[in-house]
C-alpha positions, 0 to 999 in steps of 0.5 A, a space after each residue: 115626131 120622136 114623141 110618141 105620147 104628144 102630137 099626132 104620134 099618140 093618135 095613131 094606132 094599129 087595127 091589127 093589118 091596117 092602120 088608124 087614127 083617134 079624130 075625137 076625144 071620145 075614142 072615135 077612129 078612122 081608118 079604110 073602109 077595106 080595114 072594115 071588110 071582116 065587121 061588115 060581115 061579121 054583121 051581114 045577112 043576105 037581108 041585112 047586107 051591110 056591103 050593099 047598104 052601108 051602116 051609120 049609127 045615130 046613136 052610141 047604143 047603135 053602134 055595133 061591136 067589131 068582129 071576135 077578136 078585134 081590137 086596137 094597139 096604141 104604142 106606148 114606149 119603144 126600148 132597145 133590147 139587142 144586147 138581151 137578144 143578141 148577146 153570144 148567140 156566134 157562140 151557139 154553134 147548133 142552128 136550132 139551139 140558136 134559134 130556140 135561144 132567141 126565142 127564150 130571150 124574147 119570151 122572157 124580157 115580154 113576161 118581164 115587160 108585160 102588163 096585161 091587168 093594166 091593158 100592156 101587152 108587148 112585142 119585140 121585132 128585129 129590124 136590119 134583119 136581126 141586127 138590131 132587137 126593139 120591144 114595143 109596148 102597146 095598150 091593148 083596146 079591147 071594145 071596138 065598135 063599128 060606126 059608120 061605113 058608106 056603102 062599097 058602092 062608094 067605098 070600093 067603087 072602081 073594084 078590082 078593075 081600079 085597085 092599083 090604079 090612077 086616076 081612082 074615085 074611092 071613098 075608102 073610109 070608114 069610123 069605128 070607136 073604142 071603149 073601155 070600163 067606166 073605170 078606163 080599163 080596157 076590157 072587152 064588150 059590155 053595154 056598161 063599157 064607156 068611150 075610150 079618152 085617148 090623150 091625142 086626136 087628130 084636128 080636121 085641116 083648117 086650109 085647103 090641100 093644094 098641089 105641092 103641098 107638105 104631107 106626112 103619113 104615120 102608120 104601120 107598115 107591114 113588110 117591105 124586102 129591099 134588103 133582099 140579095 140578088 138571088 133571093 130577087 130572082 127566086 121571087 120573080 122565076 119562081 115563087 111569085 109565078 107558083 103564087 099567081 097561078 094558086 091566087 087565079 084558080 082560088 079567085 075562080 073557086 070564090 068566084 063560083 061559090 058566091 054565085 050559088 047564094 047570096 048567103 055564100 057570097 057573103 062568107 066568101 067576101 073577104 077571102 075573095 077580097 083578099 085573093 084578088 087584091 093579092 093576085 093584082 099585086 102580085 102581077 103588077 109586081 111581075 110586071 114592074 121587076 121587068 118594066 123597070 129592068 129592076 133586076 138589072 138594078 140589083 144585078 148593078 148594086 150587088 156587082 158594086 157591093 162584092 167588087 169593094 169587098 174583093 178590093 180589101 183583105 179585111 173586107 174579104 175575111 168579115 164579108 167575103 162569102 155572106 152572100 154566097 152562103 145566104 144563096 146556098 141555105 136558100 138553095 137548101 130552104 127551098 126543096 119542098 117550096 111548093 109542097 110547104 106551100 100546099 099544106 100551109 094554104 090548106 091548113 090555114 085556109 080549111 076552116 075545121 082543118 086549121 081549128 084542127 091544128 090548133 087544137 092538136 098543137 095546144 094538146 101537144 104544148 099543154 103539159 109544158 110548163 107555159 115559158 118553154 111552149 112555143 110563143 104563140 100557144 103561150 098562155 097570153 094568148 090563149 084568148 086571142 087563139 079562143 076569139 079566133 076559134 069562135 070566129 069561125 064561125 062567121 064565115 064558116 060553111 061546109 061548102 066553102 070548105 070542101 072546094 077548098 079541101 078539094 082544091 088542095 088535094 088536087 094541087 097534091 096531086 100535080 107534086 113530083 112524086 118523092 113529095 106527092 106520094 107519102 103525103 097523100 097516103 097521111 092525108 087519106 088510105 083510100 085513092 084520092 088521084 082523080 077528082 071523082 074519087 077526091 070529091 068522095 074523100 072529102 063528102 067522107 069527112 064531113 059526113 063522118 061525126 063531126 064535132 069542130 063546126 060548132 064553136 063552143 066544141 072547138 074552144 073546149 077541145 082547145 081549153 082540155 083535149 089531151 093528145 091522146 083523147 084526140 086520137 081516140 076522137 071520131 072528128 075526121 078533121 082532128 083525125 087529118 089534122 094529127 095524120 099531117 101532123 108529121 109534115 107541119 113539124 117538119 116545116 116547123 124544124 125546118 123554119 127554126 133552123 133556117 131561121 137559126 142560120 139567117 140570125 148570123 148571116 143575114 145581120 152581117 149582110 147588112 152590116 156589109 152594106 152600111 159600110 159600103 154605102 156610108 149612110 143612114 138605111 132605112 130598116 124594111 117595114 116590119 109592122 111597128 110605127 113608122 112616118 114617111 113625109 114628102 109632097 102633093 105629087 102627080 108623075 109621069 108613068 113612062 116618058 113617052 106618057 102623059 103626066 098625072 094630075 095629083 087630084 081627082 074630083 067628084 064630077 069625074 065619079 059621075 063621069 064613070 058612072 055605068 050603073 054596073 059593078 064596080 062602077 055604080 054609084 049610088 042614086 043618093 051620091 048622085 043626087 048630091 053631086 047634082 047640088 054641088 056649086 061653089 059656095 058649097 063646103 069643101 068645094 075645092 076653088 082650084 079644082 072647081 069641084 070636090 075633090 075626091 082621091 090625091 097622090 103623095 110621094 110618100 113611100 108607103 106599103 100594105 099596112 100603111 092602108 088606114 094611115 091618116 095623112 097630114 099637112 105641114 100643121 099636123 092636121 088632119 087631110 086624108 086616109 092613104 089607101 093604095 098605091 100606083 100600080 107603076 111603082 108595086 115592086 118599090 117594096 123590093 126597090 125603092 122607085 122614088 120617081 114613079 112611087 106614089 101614094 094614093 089617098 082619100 082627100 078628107 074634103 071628099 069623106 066630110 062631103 059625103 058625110 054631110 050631103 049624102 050620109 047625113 051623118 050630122 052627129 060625127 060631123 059635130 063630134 069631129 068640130 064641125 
């Protein structure tokens, strides 16, 4: 498990968000079906629904290239570089330069590592908050096609109403395959391209998965925050996350009543929809098991311990004694503007012609310096990746979508104090934009005014040539916003690097504060690199007073939740098959009496892991994790090792489907069956 070219580590990879695994050696990939959203539709039409209907490619000339921009990233090699990012930076004593030096540092040692002729591109990522600097070397795959995902019927059945839930019935999977030249270079798409030859792929389980059996999980978890202080646990529970849920709940409704005008918008909203529920769910849930849990309680306890054994030595007092009070008091400062920093990054990101906007506005402003002092990402190695993101736009671009958006946005301005409300809301418009008849107005102005950002191959050129100055004589009301809030994106901008700059001392010391009081191996929050996680087939007890959960559930309680309504509307064809099950039947589970279909671990997972492939105590392949329970959600803060259950898809249930209601007789045989 330290080789990351051997078995199973060089057949896991990276989707960018989820995680995946090579399961034949001509580059097929399986991952979730929820991994799947932003192909599905890239691909979808209101008569071509690819949600609604599934897709299954019975051939190679079938298969369908992945959305703009997607690929995949095998890690190759992982070098410690602490000592070139870190050496002297307690001598700089500005929090910006500090910041600003880093930055170079890293930038450097990736022009020096990098190899893109040969599909290497790099990354370096802190770990133990900055206490330590690693560089991961990924090759780069570049073609990416889709080949074969079940209708959402099966992959998402449950919808919101199940998600974080168990007992759940989700055939959350989904098959993609990677290509590369016929010379084995990554490249992007061509009908020329061949199936990329990975040196690892993962081997379906030659035996049954049973309680308590060993399972291992490799994967690339996203974030987890269990290095936070007390006070930072705090702001996340009395504040933030309250600001957060209340903005999710109003975009869920804003979606929500946009997909009910078309079928052609409910398709461009899907994934954003997706996202802002799935989000919202967590977010709750978190709220819930922080006071649940008495988990702040917790923290209250662990930290108490912490200061009182550094109060109890003088030595202890001069390293460590004031480093938590002095991250609360940057924090403090940090947080001034919180909810309007908040606004203007949803309403950037999130607009589709203001974000292109900003883009193109910021590259005008990085173009005429030389490419290793531009901020890291509008440095030429990405220029590419920013151009696919600007085409693909246009899949889920549709003016509607943008004015509520904008609309919404501009009204949430509204409801700020008025030391934060005032100024912005004179950049953002010259006319009144205070009550919604006048902010609807404002926003028809923009798009009726001559736009040039809603055509793709516009944006892209304007990205590749425009000159700051060429964009202020630009009639696009968009660029024309874009560089009016201009002033308060930068002050964000500054106002991250010199907290950014501060934390880089501090927050290491924190850390090393902690190992030395607990004596032990921590683990480093999850930051997106490769990371496994082992433990055991496992069912749990919610609460005492509750009953406890069978590990498994099976194919005959799909059927049982079969309403003939969303989202538990089982298609006829699975219905059909799970009619024919009988005992003799492949992947009929003898201790289930039935197939088996979802099953929880212990293992200790998050977002991101989503796609991981699980493995038994052979290292062969018997599942896809997928979620976790909804009890546990706030683990990502503190570990709850009693109630934290992983929730995956049993691979007996995919192969099933595969064979009796897909017929997918070709990926049958490609994966050795």
């Amino acid at each position: 498990l330290t080789d990351l070219q051997g078995y199973p580590l060089g057949a896991i990879v990276w989707l960018g968000g989820c995680s995946a695994s090579f399961v034949s050696p001509e580059g097929l990939i399986a991952t979730n079906h929820h991994c799947a959203t932003g192909t599905l539709q890239f691909h979808s039409e209101p008569d071509r629904n690819l949600f609604e209907d599934g897709f299954l490619a019975r051939t190679r000339q079938d298969e369908l290239p992945g959305e703009i921009g997607k690929k995949v990233w095998i890690t190759q090699e992982i070098i410690e570089v602490t000592e070139d990012i870190r050496s002297g930076l307690e001598q700089i004593a500005d929090p910006e330069q500090r910041y600003a030096e880093i930055q170079q540092r890293i930038k450097d040692r990736i022009a020096r590592e990098e190899a893109p002729d040969k599909g290497i591109r790099c990354d370096i990522k802190k770990f133990y908050e900055g206490q330590q600097y690693y560089l991961i070397k990924y090759l780069e795959l570049k073609d990416v096609r889709l080949v074969y995902a079940p209708s959402e019927h099966i992959g998402a059945y449950g919808g919101d109403i199940d998600n974080w839930q168990w007992p759940r019935h989700t055939g959350d999977f989904t098959f993609y395959r990677a290509y590369v030249s016929p010379s084995g270079r990554p490249v992007e798409y061509s009908p020329d391209n061949v199936p990329y030859r990975p040196r690892q792929w993962l081997r379906v389980a030659d035996e049954p998965l049973e309680p308590h059996d060993f399972v291992l999980v490799a994967g690339y978890p996203g974030r987890t925050q269990r290095w936070k202080t007390l006070d930072e646990l705090l702001y996340l529970y009395e504040t933030d996350n309250p600001m957060r849920i209340r903005i999710l709940r109003e975009l869920a409704e804003l979606y929500t009543e946009l997909g009910e005008r078309s079928d052609e918008l409910q398709i461009k909203v899907k994934p954003s929809y997706k996202g802002v529920m799935n989000y919202l769910k967590l977010l709750t849930l978190i709220q819930d098991n922080i006071t649940q849990s008495r988990l702040i309680d917790e923290k209250i306890r662990l930290q108490t311990e912490l200061q009182d054994w550094i109060a109890s030595d003088r030595q202890r007092q001069d390293t460590w004694g004031d480093v938590i009070d002095e991250i609360a008091r940057i924090n403090a400062a940090h947080r001034q503007t919180a909810r309007q920093d908040y606004l203007i990054s949803n309403a950037v990101s999130q607009v589709r012609l203001l974000s292109a906007a900003h883009t193109i506005v910021r590259m005008a402003e990085e173009r005429p310096k030389t490419d290793d002092q531009r901020e890291p990402e509008f440095q030429q190695r990405n220029h590419d990746r920013i151009a696919q993101s600007l085409r693909r736009i246009q899949a889920s671009y549709d003016p509607a979508i943008d004015q509520a958006l904008l609309a919404y946005y501009l009204q949430k301005i509204n409801e700020l104090p008025a030391d934060q409300r005032d100024s912005l809301k004179a950049a953002v418009a010259d006319t009144d934009i205070h009550t919604p008849q006048e902010i609807e107005a404002f926003v028809q102005s923009l798009f009726s005014d001559a736009l040039e950002l809603d055509e793709a191959e516009r944006r892209i050129e304007l990205f590749e040539k425009a000159s700051l100055e060429e964009l202020r004589q630009s009639g696009d009301s968009f660029i024309q916003l874009a560089l009016r809030l201009r002033p308060f994106t930068r002050q964000q901008e500054q106002q991250r690097k010199r907290y950014e700059g501060q934390m880089a001392l501090l927050r290491p010391n924190y850390v090393r504060a902690c190992q030395a009081f607990y004596n032990q191996p921590l683990a480093s929050d999850a930051n997106g690199t490769l990371r496994v996680t082992f433990g055991t087939v496992k069912g749990y007890q919610p609460t005492p007073q509750s009953s406890s959960y069978d590990p498994f559930t099976t194919l005959s309680q799909v059927i049982e939740k079969h309403t003939g309504d969303e989202p538990f509307n089982a298609p006829e064809k699975l219905r059909s098959a799970a009619a024919l099950v009988h005992p003799e039947m492949e992947f009929y589970a003898a201790n289930l009496n039935d197939i088996p279909v979802n099953f929880l671990s212990d293992l200790d997972i998050t977002g991101g892991n989503s796609g991981s492939a699980t493995l038994n105590r052979k290292g062969q392949w018997v599942g896809l994790v997928f979620d976790g329970n909804s009890e546990a959600v706030a683990s990502d803060l503190l570990f709850m090792p009693d109630i934290t259950r992983a929730i995956h898809v049993d691979l007996r249930y995919i192969l099933w489907m595969m064979k009796y209601v897909d017929h997918a007789d070709e990926l049958l045989a490609e994966l050795g069956l």
